[in-house]
C-alpha positions in Angstrom: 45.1 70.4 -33.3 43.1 67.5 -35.0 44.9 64.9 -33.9 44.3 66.6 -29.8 40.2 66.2 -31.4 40.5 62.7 -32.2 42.1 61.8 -28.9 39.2 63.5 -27.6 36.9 62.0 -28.8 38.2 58.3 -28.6 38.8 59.1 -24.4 35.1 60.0 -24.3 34.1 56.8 -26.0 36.3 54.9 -23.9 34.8 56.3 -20.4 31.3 55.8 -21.8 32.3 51.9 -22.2 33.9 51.9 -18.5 30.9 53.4 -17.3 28.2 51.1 -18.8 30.6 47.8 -18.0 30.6 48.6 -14.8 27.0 49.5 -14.1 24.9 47.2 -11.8 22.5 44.6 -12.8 18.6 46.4 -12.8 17.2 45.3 -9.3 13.7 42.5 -9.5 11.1 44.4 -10.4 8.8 44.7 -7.0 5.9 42.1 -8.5 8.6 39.3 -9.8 9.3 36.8 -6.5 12.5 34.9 -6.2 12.2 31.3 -7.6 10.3 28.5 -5.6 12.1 25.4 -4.4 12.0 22.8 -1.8 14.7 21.0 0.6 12.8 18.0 0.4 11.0 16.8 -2.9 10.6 13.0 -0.9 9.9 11.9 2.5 9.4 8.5 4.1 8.2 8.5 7.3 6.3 5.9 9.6 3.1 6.7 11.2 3.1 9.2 13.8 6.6 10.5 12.8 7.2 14.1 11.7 9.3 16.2 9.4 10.1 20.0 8.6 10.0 20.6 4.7 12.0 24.2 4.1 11.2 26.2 1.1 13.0 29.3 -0.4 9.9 31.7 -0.9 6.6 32.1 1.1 4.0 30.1 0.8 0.4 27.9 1.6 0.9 24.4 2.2 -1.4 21.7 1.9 -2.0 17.9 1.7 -4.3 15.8 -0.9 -4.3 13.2 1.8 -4.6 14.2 4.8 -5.6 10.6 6.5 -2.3 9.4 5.7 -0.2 12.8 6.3 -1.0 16.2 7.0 0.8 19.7 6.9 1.0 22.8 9.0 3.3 25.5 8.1 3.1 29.9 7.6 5.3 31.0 5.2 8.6 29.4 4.8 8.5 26.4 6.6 5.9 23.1 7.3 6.1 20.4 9.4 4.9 17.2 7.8 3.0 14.3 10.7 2.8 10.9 9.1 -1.1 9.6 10.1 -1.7 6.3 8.7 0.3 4.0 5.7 -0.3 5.1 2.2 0.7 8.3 -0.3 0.4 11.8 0.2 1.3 15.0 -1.7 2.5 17.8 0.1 2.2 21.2 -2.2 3.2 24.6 -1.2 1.9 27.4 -3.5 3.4 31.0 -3.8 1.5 34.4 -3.5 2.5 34.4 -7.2 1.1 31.5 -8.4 4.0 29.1 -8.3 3.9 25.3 -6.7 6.1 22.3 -5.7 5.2 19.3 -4.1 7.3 16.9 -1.8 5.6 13.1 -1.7 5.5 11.4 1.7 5.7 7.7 2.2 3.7 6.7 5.1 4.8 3.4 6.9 3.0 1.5 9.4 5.4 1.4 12.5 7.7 -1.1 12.1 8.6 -0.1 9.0 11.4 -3.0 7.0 11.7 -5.0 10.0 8.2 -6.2 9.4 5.7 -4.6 11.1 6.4 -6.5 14.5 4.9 -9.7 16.0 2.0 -11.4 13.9 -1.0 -12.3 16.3 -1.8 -15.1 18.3 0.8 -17.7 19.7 1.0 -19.8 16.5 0.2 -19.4 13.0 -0.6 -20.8 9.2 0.5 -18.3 6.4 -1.2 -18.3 2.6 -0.2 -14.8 2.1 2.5 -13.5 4.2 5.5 -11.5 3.0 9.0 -12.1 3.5 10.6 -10.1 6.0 7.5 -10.4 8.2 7.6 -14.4 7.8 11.4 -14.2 8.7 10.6 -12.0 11.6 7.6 -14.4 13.1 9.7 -17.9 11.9 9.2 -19.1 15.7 5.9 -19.2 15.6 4.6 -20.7 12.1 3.4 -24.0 12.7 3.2 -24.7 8.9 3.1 -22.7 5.8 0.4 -22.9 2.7 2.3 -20.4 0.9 2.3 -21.4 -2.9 6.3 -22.3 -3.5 5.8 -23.7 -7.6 6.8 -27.2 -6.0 3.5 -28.9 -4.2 1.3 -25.9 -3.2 0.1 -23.2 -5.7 -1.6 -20.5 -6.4 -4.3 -21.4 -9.3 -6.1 -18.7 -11.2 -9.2 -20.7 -12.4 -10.1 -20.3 -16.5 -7.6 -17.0 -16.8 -10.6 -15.0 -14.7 -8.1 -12.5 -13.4 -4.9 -11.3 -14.6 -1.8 -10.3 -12.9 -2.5 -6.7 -11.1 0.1 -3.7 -10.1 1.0 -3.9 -6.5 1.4 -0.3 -5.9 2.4 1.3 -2.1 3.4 -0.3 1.1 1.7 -3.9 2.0 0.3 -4.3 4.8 3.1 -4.5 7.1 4.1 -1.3 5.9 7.6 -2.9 3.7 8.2 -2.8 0.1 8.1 -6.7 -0.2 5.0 -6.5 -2.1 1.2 -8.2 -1.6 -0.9 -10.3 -4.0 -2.3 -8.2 -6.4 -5.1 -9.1 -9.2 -7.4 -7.7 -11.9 -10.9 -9.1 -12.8 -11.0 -10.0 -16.9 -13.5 -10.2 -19.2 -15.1 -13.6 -18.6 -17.7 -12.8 -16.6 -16.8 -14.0 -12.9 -13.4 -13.9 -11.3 -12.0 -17.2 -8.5 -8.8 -18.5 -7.3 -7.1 -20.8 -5.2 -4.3 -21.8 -3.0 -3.9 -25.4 -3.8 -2.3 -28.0 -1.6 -1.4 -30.9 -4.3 -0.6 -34.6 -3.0 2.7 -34.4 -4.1 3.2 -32.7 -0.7 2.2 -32.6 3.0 0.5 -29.1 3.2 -3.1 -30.6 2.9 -1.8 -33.1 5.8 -1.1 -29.6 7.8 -4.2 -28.1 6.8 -6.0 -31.5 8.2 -4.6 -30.9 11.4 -5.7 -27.6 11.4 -9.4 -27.9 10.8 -9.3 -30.9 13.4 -7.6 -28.2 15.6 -10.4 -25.9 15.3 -13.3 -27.9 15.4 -11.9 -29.1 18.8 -11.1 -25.2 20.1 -13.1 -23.0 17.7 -13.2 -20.1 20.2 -9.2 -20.2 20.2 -8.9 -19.6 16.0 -9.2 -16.9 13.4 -8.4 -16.2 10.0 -6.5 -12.8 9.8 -6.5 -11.2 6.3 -6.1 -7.8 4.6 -7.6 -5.9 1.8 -7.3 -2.9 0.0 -8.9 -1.2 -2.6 -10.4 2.3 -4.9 -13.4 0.4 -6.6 -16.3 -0.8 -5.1 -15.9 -4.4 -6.0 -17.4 -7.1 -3.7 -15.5 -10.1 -2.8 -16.5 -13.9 -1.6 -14.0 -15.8 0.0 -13.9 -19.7 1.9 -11.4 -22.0 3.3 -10.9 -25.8 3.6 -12.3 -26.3 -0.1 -15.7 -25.8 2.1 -17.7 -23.8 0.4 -20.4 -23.6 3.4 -17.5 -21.1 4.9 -18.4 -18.6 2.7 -18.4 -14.8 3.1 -18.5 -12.1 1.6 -16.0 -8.6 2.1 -18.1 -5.9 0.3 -21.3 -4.3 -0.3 -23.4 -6.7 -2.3 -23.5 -10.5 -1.6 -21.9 -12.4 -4.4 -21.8 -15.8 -5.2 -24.1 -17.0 -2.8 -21.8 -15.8 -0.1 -23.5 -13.6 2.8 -21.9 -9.9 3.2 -19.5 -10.4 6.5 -18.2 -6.9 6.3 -17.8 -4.3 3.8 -14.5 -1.8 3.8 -13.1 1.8 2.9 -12.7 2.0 -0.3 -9.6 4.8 -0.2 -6.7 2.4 -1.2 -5.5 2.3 2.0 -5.3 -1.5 4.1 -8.6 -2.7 6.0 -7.9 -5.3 8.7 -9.8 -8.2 9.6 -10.0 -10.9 12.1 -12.7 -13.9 11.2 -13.4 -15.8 13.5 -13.2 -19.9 12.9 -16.4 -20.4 15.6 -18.5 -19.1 13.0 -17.7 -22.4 10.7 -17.0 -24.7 12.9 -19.8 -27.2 12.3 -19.2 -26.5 9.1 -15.0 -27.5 9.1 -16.4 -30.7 11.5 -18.3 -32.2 8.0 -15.4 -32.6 6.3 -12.0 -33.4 6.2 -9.2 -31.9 4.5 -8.0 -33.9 1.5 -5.4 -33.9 -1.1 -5.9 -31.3 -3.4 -7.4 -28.9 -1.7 -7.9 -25.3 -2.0 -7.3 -23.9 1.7 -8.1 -20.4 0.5 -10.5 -19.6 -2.3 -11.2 -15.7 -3.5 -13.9 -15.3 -5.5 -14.6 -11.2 -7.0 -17.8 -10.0 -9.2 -16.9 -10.3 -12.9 -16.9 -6.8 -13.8 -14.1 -6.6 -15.8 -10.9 -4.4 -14.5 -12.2 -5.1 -10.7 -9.2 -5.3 -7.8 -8.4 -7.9 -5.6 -5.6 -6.5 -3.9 -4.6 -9.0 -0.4 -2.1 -9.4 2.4 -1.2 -11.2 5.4 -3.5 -14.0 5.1 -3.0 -16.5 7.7 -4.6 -18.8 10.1 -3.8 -17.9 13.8 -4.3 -19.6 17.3 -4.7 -16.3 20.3 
């Protein structure tokens, strides 16, 4: 009789165990939502291309950029348009609180292969990348690009230091641009130096001689970006009665030719050479000189941030 008790009692343990093992995990409690993720944490895209972004829960979507890509999407899913080169964070945001971001790489169109044709029939590059110099080879009459042999690029007194070339240049590739920061000596130059050991400043003769003959025919194309407000002075042909100024106050007796936006993104400009012709017919082009000079404020930790610089005949 006690051992049928013990038996008892053991079976009734035993079931209890079965029963609980084999019970079902506790369902979400109604005011926990499933975890947030995204099918795309990255995008490249080149302007005026699209995307669709998928996430796993509900939510708002937005963009901290939206001049370079916006967002529209209602619940699960948001199509990304590419606007204009530059960086943009997509975030979508859950009812309960929870976020994740995808960041879009805006291109110019073009893309790697260079942004397409440079302007003008012919032309003189001092700042030109190289896929978009390979791309345009047919064209390029001579280059002034520094190359560490007979032309180079000459900071003047260590007045700026190497700065970080950050996003797209200006042909929308990852080649890179010319990038520079303003020290502490109180006034900032450089310049692109065509020594005698070479025929550059023999090129850049022919140039100015070139213009001065057919000024309406010639322009100086060069880009600039940047998130200070930083005013810059720039002239060509070691002239300096060719100077202007790209920013809000005139510096260095330069007078203000343009100022730009100031959002990090690539401002475009096209100068035209009849404005210093009588200048370039004073004087000619000799050895040793600086065919581009870029002279910034000397407030310390200022950007000089520049791309595709180059002469060009329309």
């Amino acid at each position: 009789m006690k051992a049928n008790k013990l038996f008892a009692i053991a079976l009734a343990a035993l079931t209890l165990v079965g029963f609980n093992a084999c019970k079902p995990d506790p369902e979400p409690k109604p005011d926990e939502e499933p975890t947030l993720a995204l099918d795309q944490t990255s995008l490249q895209l080149e302007a005026g291309a699209t995307a669709t972004i998928t996430a796993t829960v509900e939510a708002t979507w937005t963009s901290n950029a939206e001049a370079v890509a916006t967002v529209a999407g209602d619940g699960k899913t948001a199509v990304v348009t590419a606007v204009a080169e530059g960086n943009a964070i997509i975030t979508a945001t859950t009812k309960g609180g929870q976020t994740k971001t995808c960041v879009v790489l805006v291109s110019k169109k073009g893309g790697e292969q260079g942004g397409g044709s440079l302007k003008g029939s012919q032309f003189w590059p001092i700042i030109l990348d190289g896929t978009t110099l390979e791309a345009n080879q047919a064209k390029m009459v001579a280059s002034f690009q520094p190359n560490d042999v007979d032309q180079f690029l000459y900071v003047w007194e260590e007045t700026y230091a190497g700065g970080q070339a950050t996003g797209l240049n200006f042909h929308g590739n990852s080649d890179g641009y010319t990038a520079l920061t303003v020290t502490s000596k109180g006034w900032a130059g450089m310049g692109f130096c065509l020594t005698a050991d070479g025929n550059g400043w023999q090129a850049a003769e022919a140039l100015r001689a070139a213009i001065v003959a057919n000024p309406d025919d010639y322009f100086l194309h060069m880009a600039i970006k940047a998130t200070d407000n930083g005013s810059h002075c720039f002239y060509i042909m070691g002239n300096e009665a060719t100077k202007f100024v790209l920013g809000a106050t005139a510096v260095y007796d330069g007078p203000i030719y343009s100022n730009f936006e100031r959002d990090g993104s690539w401002a475009e400009f096209d100068i035209p050479m009849s404005k210093y012709a009588s200048a370039l017919a004073a004087t000619p082009v000799a050895a040793g000189v600086n065919v581009f000079v870029a002279l910034t404020e000397g407030t310390a930790g200022l950007q000089l941030n520049l791309d595709a610089v180059y002469f060009y005949k329309k």
